[in-house]
N, C-alpha and C positions, 0 to 999 in steps of 0.2 A: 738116695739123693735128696739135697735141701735146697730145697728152690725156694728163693726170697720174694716178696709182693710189696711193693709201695702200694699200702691200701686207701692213701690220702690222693695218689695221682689220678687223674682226668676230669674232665667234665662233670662224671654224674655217679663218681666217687662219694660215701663206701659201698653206697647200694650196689652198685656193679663191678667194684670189685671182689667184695663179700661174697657176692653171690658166684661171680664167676669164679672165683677158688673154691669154691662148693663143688660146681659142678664139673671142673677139673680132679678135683680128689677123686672121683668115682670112679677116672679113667686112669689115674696114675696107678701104679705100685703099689701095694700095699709096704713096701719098703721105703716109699715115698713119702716124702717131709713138707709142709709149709713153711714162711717162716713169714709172718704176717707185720709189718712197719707201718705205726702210726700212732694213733691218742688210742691208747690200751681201752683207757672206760669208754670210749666210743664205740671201737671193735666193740670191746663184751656187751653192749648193749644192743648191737645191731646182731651178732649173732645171739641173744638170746634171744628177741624177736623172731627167729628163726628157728627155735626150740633146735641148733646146732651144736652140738659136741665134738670131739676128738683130739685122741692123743697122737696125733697128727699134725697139729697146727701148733706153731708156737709163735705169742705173741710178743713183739718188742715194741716198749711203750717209746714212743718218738710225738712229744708232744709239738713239734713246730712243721708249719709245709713250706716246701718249695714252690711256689705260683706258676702258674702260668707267663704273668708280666713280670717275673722276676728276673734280673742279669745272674746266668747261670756264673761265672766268676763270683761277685759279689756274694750271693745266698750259699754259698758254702761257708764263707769267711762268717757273714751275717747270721745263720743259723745254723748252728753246728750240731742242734739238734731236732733236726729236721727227719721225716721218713727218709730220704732219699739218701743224704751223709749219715746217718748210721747204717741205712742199707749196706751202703757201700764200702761202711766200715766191715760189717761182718763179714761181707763178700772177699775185702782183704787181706782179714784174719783166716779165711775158712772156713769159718763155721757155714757158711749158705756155699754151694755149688754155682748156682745162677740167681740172678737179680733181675725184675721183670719192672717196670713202669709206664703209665698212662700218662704219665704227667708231664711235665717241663720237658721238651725233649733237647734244649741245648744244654740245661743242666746235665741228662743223662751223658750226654757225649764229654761234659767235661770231667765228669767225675768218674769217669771211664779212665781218663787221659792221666787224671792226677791219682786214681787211688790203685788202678791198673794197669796201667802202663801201656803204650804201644808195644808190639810186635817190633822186635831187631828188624828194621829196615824197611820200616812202614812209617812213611812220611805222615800221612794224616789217615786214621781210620772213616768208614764212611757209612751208610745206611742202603738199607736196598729194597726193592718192593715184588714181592711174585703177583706175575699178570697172569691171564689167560690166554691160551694159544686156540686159535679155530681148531685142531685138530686134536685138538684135548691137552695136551703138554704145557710146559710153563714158560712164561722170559721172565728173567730176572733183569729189572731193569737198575740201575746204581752209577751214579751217587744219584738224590730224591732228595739231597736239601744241606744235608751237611756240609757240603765244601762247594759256594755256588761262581768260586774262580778259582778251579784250582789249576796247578802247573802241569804239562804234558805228560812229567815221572809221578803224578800222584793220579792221572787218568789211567796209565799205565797199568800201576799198581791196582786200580778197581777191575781190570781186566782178571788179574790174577784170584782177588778177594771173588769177586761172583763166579768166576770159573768152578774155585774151590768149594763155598757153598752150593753151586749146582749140583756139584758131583758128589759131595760126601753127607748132605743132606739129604737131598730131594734125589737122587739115586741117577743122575744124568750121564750116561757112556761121555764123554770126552765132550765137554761141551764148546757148541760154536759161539764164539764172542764175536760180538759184532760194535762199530763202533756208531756211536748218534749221529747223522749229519744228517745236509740238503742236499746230498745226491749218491750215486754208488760209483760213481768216479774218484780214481784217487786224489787228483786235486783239486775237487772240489772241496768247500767249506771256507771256517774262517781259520786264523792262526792259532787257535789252541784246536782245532781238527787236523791241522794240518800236521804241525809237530806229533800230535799225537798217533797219529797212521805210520810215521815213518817209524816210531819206537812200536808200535804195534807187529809191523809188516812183516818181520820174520823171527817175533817171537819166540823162546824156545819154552814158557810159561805157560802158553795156552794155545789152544788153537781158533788163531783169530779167521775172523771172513770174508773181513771189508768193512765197506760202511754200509750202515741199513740206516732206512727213512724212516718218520713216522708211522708210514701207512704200513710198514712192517713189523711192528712191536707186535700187534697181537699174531702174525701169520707166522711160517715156521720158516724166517729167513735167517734167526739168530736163535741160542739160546740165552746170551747174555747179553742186553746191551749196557754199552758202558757211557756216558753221559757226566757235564759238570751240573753239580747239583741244581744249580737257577735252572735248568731246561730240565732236567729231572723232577722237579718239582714241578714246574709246570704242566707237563705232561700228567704225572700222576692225578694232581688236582681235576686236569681238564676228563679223565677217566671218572673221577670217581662221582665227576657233575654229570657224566653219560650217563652212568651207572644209574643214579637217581632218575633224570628226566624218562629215560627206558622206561621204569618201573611205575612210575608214576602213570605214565601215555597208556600203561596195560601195554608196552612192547616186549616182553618179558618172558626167557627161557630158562633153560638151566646154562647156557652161555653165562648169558647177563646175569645170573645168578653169581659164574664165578667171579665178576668182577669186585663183589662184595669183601669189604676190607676184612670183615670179621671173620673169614674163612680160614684166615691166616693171622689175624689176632694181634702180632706186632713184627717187627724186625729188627733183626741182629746188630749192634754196632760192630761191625768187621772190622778188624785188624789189632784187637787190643787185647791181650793176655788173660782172658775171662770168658764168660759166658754173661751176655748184657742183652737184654730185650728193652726197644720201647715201641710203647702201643698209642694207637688213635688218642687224643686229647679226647674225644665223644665215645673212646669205648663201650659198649655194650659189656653185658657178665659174657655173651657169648662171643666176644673177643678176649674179652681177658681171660676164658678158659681157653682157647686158642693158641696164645698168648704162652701160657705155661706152658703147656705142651710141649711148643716149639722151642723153649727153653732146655728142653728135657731133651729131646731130639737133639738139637747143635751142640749141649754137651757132652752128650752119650758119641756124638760122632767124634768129638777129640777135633774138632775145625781150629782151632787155634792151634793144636800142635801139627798138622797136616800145611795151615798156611807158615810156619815157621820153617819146616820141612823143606816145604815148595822154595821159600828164600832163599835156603842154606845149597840147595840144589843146582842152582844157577849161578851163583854170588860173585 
C-alpha cells in the first residue's frame, strides 16, 4: 500500500511530520510505501539530520503550501503546486492508495470533493472524532465542523457514514446511533432535531436509539452520535480543553488519557471515493504516526465501497 503525507501541513510541520512517518514505518508492512509532499531539499535535509534512509519513502518535490489562513477554494486555483494539490493529484491518478494531512482542513475537504468525488448519493461528506466511553468502548461523534448547518437528509446521512465506520473499522456488532439533542423525548429540540428524528425513526440504514444528551457521549447510551457540525465542534473543543485542565490539576488516569487527540492521530473525511485523513493543526510526530495508520486501517476495510453498498441497498 502507498500512503501519501503532506509533510508541509500543521502547526509544527516538518519536524513532526518527518518524524512521525518515521515512526509509523516501523509499524507498517514492510510492503508498505510512503509517499512524502513537499520542498524536496527541505525533506532531504531534515531527514539527513536524522541520519534516515529508506527505499521506502518517496519523495515528491511540492514547492508551494497551503496555509492555514488560506480560502480552501481559492489556494487550489492559486497554488497548483502546493503539497496538498499534488497530493491529491496523485491520489487521483493512483499512484498513493491514501492521502493524510495536518494542515488546512477546509482545503482537505475540498479537494476531496473536486479531485475525488462524493459517494452516489452522499450529499455532503463530513468528519468524525472517536471519544472515550466509561466502560472502555468508543463514540463516535460526527459531523465536528464540516457541515455546521446542515439539512435533515445530510444529518441522516452521518447516521449511516458513522454507523458504517464504527462497524467496519473499529470492529463494533451493529452499532447504536443516537441522535445530539436537549432531551431524550421525541419532541423535544429544535427544527433541524426535530426533522431529523422523524427520518431517523424507522430507519432501515442503521440502528438508531433516540436522542442522547450531552451527559451521554462519554457513557454507553449511543455508539454513534450524530450532531451538525457547529455543536460537534463545540462539543469536541469543550473535551479537548477538559482533557488538558485534567492533566494539568494532576487529575489524571488512563481514562483521561484516552481523551488525548493523538491516540487516534486524525479523522477520515466520510463519504467520498478515497481514502482521506486530516490531523490536528498542532499534530504531534505521535499523531501523525497515528494518523497513518489509520489510513492504512480504513483502506484495508474497503469503507467506501461498504458505504456505497450500504446506499445501493436501500435506494
Amino acid at each position: 500500500m502507498n500512503i501519501g503525507l503532506d509533510i508541509m501541513g500543521g502547526d509544527f510541520a516538518p519536524d513532526s511530520t518527518i518524524d512521525g512517518a518515521i515512526l509509523a514505518l516501523e509499524s507498517l508492512a514492510e510492503s508498505d510505501s510512503l509517499y512524502f509532499f513537499g520542498n524536496e531539499e527541505l525533506i532531504r535535509r531534515e531527514l539527513s539530520k536524522r541520519n534516515f534512509e529508506s527505499d521506502r519513502v518517496t519523495i515528491i518535490h511540492a514547492p508551494e503550501v497551503i496555509g492555514m489562513s488560506d480560502q480552501p477554494i481559492k489556494a487550489f486555483t492559486q497554488k497548483p503546486k502546493s503539497s496538498l494539490a499534488i497530493g491529491f493529484h496523485f491520489l487521483k491518478e493512483g499512484t498513493i492508495d491514501a492521502f493524510s494531512s495536518a494542515g488546512n482542513s477546509g482545503a482537505m475537504v475540498v479537494g476531496s470533493m473536486y479531485s475525488q468525488k462524493t459517494i452516489q448519493g452522499i450529499i455532503r461528506p463530513c468528519i468524525t472524532v472517536v471519544l472515550p466511553k466509561e466502560n472502555g468502548g468508543h463514540t463516535f461523534l460526527l459531523d465536528i465542523g464540516t457541515n455546521p448547518d446542515p439539512k435533515p437528509e445530510m444529518m441522516y446521512q452521518f447516521g449511516i457514514l458513522g454507523s458504517l465506520y464504527a462497524q467496519y473499522v473499529y470492529d463494533v456488532k451493529n452499532p447504536r446511533v443516537g441522535l445530539l439533542n436537549i432531551g431524550e423525548e421525541e419532541e423535544k429540540g429544535n427544527i433541524l432535531a426535530l426533522a431529523t428524528y422523524k427520518l431517523m425513526k424507522d430507519s432501515p440504514h442503521f440502528n438508531f436509539v433516540g436522542n442522547v444528551e450531552g451527559r451521554d457521549i462519554l457513557l454507553d447510551k449511543a455508539d454513534v452520535v450524530v450532531s451538525d457540525g457547529f455543536t460537534g465542534n463545540v462539543v469536541l473543543k469543550q473535551l479537548e480543553s477538559m482533557y488538558h485542565l485534567l492533566k494539568n490539576r494532576g487529575l489524571y488516569d488512563d481514562f483521561v488519557e484516552r481523551l488525548n487527540y493523538e491516540n487516534f492521530g486524525g479523522t477520515p473525511i466520510l463519504g467520498i471515493e478515497s481514502t482521506v485523513l486530516v490531523g490536528h493543526g498542532i499534530s504531534s510526530a505521535n499523531a501523525i504516526k497515528n494518523m497513518i495508520l489509520l489510513a492504512k486501517n480504513i483502506y484495508e476495510a474497503k469503507l467506501s465501497d461498504k458505504i456505497r453498498a450500504e446506499l445501493q441497498k436501500h435506494s
